[in-house]
N, C-alpha and C positions, 0 to 999 in steps of 0.2 A: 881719737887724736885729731886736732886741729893746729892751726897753724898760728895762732894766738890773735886778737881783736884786729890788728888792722892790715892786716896782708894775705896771699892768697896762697894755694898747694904750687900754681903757676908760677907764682915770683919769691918764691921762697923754696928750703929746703925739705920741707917734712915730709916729701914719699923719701927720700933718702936716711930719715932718723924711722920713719913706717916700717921703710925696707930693711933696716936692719937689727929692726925689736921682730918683725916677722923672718927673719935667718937664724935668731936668737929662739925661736919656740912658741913666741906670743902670738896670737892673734891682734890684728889689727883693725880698727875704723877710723880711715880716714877722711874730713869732710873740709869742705869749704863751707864758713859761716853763711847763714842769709844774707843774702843781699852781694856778696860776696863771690870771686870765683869764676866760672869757666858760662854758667849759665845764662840764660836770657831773662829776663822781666827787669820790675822797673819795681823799689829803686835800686840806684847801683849805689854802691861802696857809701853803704848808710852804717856807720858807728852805734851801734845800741848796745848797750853793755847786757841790759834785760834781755833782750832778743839771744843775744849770742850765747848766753848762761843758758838760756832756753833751750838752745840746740845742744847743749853739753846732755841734758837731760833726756830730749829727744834721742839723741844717740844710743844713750843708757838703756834708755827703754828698747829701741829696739836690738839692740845687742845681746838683751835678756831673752829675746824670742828665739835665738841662734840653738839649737841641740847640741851642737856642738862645744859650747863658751859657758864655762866655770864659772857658776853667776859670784859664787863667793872670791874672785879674784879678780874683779873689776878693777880699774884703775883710770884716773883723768891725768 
């Protein structure tokens, strides 16, 4: 789960919609896009549509490594 292309977990709502799909049963992955977010480097708050589809990906992938996580009930 991410917070959609141009805003951050920070300045928007979604540990709040996170936190209540995981009260609900789901498990959750929450992330801040590249370039985006709470962390350090350089660039900041660079818009790439390609890049950020990328992380939906990255995510997946590593989601599927979880023992825990129903690979057949994935969800974006």
């Amino acid at each position: 789960m991410a917070h959609g292309f141009t805003t951050t977990i920070n300045g928007m709502i979604a540990d709040k919609y996170a936190e209540r799909f995981r009260e609900s049963g789901f498990a959750v992955l929450l992330y801040d896009h590249r370039n985006f977010g709470i962390s350090d480097g350089e660039p900041r708050q660079e818009l790439n549509f390609w890049v950020q589809s990328r992380g939906y990906i990255d995510a997946i992938d590593f989601v599927i490594t979880q023992p825990e996580i129903d690979t057949t009930k994935i969800a974006v």
